[in-house]
BABAPA-328819 format. One record per residue (C-alpha): chain; residue number from 1; x, y, z. Coordinates in nm, 2 decimals. Example, Ala and Ser with C-alpha at 12.3 -4.5 7.8 and 13.67 -1.06 7.14 Angstrom:
BEGIN
{c->A, k->1, X->1.23, Y->-0.45, Z->0.78}
{c->A, k->2, X->1.37, Y->-0.11, Z->0.71}
//
This chain:
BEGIN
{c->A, k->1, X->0.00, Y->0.00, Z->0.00}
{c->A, k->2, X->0.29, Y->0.20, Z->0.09}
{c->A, k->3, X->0.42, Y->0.17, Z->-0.27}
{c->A, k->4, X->0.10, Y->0.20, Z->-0.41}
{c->A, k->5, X->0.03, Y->0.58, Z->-0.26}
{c->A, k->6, X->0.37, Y->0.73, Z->-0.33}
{c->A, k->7, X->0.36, Y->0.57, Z->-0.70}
{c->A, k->8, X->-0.02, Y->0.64, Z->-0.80}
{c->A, k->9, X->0.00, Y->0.94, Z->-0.90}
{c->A, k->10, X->0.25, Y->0.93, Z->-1.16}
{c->A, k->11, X->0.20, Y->0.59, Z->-1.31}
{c->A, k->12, X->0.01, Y->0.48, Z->-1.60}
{c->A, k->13, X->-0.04, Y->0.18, Z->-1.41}
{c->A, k->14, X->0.09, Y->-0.06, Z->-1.18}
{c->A, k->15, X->0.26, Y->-0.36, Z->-1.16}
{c->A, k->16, X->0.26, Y->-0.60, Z->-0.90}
{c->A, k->17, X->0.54, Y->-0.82, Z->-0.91}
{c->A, k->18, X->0.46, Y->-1.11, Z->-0.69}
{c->A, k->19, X->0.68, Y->-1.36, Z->-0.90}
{c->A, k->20, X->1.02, Y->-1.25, Z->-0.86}
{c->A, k->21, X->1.27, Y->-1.55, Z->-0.83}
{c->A, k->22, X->1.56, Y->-1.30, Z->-0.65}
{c->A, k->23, X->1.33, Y->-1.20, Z->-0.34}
{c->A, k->24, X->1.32, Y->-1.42, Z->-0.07}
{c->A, k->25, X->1.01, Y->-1.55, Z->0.02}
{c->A, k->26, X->0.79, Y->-1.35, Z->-0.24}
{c->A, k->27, X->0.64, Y->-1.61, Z->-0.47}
{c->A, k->28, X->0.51, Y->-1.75, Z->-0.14}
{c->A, k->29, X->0.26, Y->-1.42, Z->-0.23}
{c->A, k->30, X->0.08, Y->-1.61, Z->-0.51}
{c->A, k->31, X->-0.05, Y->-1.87, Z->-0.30}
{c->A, k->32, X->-0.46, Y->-1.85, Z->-0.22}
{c->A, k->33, X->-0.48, Y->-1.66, Z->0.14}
{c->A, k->34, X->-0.17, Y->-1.42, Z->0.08}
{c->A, k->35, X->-0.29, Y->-1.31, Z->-0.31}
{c->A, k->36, X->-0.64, Y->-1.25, Z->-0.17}
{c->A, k->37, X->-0.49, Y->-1.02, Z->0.10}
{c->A, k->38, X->-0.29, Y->-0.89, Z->-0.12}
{c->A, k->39, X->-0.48, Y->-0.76, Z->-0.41}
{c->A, k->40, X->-0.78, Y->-0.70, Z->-0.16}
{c->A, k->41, X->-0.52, Y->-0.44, Z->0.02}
{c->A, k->42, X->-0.44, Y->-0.24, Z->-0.29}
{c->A, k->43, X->-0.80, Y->-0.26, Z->-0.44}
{c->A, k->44, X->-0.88, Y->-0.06, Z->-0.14}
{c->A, k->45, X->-0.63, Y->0.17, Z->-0.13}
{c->A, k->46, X->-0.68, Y->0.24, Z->-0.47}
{c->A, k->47, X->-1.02, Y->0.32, Z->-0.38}
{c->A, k->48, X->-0.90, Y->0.51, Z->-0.08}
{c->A, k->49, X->-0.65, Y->0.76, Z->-0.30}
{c->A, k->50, X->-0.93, Y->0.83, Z->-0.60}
{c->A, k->51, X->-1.17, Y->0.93, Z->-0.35}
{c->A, k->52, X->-0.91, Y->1.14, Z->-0.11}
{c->A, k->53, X->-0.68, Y->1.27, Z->-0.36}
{c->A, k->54, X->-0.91, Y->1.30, Z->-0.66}
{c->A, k->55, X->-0.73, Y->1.14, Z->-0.90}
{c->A, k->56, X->-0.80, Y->0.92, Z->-1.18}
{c->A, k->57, X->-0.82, Y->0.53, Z->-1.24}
{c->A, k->58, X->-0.51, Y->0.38, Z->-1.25}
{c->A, k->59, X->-0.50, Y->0.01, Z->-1.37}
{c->A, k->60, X->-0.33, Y->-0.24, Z->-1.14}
{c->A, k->61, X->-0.15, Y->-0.58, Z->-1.37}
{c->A, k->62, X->-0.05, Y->-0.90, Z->-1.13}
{c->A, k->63, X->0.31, Y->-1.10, Z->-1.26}
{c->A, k->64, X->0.29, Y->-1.43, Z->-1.20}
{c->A, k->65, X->0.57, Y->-1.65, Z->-1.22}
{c->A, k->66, X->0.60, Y->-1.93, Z->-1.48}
{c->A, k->67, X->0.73, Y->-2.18, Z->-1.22}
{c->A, k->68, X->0.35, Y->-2.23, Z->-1.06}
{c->A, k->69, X->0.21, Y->-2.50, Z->-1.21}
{c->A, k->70, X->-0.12, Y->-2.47, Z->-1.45}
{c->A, k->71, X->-0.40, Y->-2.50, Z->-1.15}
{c->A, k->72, X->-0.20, Y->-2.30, Z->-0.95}
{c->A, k->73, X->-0.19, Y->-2.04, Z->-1.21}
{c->A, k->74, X->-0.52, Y->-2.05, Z->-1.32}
{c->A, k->75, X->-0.65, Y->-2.05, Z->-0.92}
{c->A, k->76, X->-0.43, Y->-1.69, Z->-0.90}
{c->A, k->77, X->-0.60, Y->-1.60, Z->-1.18}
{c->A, k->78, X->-0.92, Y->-1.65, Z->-1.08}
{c->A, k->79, X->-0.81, Y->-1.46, Z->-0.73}
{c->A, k->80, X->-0.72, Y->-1.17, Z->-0.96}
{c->A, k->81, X->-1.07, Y->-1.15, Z->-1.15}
{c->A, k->82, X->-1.24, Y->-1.19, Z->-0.84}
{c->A, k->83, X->-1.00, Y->-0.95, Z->-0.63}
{c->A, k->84, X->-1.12, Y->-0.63, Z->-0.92}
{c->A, k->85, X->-0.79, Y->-0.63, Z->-1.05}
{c->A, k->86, X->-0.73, Y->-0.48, Z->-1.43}
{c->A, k->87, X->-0.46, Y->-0.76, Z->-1.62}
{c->A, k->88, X->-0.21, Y->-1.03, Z->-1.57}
{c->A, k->89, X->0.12, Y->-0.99, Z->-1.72}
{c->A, k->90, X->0.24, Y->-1.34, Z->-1.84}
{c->A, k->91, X->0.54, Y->-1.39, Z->-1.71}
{c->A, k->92, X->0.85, Y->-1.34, Z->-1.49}
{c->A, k->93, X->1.19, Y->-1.52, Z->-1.52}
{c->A, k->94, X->1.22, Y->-1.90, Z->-1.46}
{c->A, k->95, X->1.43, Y->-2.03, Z->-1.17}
{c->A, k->96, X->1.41, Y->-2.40, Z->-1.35}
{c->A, k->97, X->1.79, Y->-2.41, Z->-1.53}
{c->A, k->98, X->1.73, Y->-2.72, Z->-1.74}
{c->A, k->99, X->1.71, Y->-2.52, Z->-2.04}
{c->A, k->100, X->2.08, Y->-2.40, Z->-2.02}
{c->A, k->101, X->2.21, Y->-2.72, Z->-1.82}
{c->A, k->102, X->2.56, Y->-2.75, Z->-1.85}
{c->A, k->103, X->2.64, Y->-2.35, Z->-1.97}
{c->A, k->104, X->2.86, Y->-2.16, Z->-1.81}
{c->A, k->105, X->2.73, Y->-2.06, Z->-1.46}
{c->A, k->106, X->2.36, Y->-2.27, Z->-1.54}
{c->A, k->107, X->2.37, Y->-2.40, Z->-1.13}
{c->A, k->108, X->2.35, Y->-1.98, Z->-0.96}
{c->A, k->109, X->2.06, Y->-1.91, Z->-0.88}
{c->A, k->110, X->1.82, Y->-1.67, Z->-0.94}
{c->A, k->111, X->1.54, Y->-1.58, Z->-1.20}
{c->A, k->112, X->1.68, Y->-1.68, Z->-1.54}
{c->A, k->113, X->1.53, Y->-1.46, Z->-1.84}
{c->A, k->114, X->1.57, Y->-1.44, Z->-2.25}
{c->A, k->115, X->1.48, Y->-1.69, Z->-2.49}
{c->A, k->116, X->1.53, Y->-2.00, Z->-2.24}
{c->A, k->117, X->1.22, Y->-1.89, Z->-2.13}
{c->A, k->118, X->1.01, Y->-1.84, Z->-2.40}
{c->A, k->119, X->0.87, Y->-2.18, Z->-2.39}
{c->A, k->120, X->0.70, Y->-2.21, Z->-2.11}
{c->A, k->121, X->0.59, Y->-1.79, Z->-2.06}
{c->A, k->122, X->0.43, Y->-1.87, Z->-2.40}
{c->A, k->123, X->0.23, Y->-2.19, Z->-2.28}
{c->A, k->124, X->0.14, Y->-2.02, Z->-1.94}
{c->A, k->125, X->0.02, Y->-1.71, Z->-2.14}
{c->A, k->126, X->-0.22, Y->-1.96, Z->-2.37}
{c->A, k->127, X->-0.33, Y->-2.09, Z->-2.05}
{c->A, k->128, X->-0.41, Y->-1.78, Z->-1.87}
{c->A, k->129, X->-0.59, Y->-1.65, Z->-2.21}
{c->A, k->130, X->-0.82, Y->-1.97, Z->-2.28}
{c->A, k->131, X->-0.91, Y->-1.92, Z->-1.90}
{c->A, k->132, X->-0.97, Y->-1.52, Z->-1.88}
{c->A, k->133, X->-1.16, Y->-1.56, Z->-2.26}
{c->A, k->134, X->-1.14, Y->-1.20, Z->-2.25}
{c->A, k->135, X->-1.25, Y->-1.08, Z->-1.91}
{c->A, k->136, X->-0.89, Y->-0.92, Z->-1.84}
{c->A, k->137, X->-0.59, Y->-0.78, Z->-2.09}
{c->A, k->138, X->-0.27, Y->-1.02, Z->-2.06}
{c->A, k->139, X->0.09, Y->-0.85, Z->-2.09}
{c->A, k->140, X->0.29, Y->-1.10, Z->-2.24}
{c->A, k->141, X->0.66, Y->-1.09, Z->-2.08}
{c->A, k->142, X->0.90, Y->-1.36, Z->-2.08}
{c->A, k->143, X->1.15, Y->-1.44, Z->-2.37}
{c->A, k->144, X->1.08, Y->-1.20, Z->-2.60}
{c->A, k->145, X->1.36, Y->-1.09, Z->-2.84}
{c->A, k->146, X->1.24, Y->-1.00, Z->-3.14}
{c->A, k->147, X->0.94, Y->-0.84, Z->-3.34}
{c->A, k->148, X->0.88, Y->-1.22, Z->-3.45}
{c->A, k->149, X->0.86, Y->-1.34, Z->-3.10}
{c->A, k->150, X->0.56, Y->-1.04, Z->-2.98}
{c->A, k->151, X->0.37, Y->-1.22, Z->-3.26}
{c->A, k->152, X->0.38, Y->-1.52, Z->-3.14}
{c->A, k->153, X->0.26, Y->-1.40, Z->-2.79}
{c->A, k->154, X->0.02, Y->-1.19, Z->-2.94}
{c->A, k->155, X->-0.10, Y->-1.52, Z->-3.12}
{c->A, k->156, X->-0.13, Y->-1.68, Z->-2.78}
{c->A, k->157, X->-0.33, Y->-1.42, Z->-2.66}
{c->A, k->158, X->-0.13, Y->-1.11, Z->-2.48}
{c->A, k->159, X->-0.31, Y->-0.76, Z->-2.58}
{c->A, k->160, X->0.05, Y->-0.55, Z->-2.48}
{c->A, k->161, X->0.43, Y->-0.70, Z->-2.46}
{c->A, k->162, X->0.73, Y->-0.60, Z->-2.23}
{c->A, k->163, X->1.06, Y->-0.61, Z->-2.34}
{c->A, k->164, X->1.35, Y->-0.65, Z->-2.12}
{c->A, k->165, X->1.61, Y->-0.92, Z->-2.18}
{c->A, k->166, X->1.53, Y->-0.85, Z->-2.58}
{c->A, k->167, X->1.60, Y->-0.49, Z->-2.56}
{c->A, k->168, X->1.98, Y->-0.57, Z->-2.38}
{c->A, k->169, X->2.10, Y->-0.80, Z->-2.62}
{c->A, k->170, X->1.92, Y->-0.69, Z->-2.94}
//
């Protein structure tokens, strides 16, 4: 909530990251009673800083992280519908390393990015779009490194895209 007021009013919208892999003990977020809270929390103070302040709708997106698996997804999902929020953005980094097993440095830890996780941000986007059929905008993140690669997420369903690891390297 903190976050929330100092950042509302000059945002277009906001982000919840609840997915980062490099946090300790913040994925533990996306599980049932937590999320609720959560998104609850900042649905209210939204409320709370449009009706003191007087300022404008601001949409709040929810990142989940592509390491959940597909009921666990969809449940948060359904938690973000039903806790008034305004997207999902689809997805964070991966902290599964099979992708780039035996690379240089594959064993750290930490949320791996870039096109190792293309894959699997793609299927959980599909996922999340066959589930929402529309209700809520998906921002596709998650492997994205070229014009080519937005299609394809846009083909899976995302209405926007973030770029991040694609923007470093490319």
């Amino acid at each position: 909530r903190a976050c929330l007021q100092r950042s509302y009013e000059k945002a277009d919208y906001i982000a919840i990251n609840i997915s980062s892999p490099n946090t300790p003990n913040l994925r533990e977020l996306q599980a049932d009673a937590p999320l609720r809270e959560l998104l609850g929390a900042l649905r209210d103070e939204r409320r709370k800083i449009m009706d003191e302040r007087g300022l404008p709708y601001k949409p709040i997106a929810v990142k989940l992280a592509p390491d959940l698996a597909n009921d666990a997804i969809l449940h948060a999902v359904d938690i973000i519908v039903e806790s008034e929020m305004d997207g999902v953005i689809a997805t964070n980094t991966t902290i599964n390393h099979e992708s780039i097993k035996g690379m240089p440095n594959w064993s750290e830890t930490g949320g791996l990015s870039g096109r190792p996780l293309f894959e699997r941000s793609t299927e959980c986007l599909r996922l999340i779009s066959e589930h929402l059929q529309g209700k809520l905008p998906i921002i596709a993140s998650g492997g994205i490194m070229s014009g080519s690669d937005a299609v394809i997420k846009m083909q899976a369903g995302a209405s926007l895209v973030q770029l991040y690891s694609g923007f470093i390297y490319q």
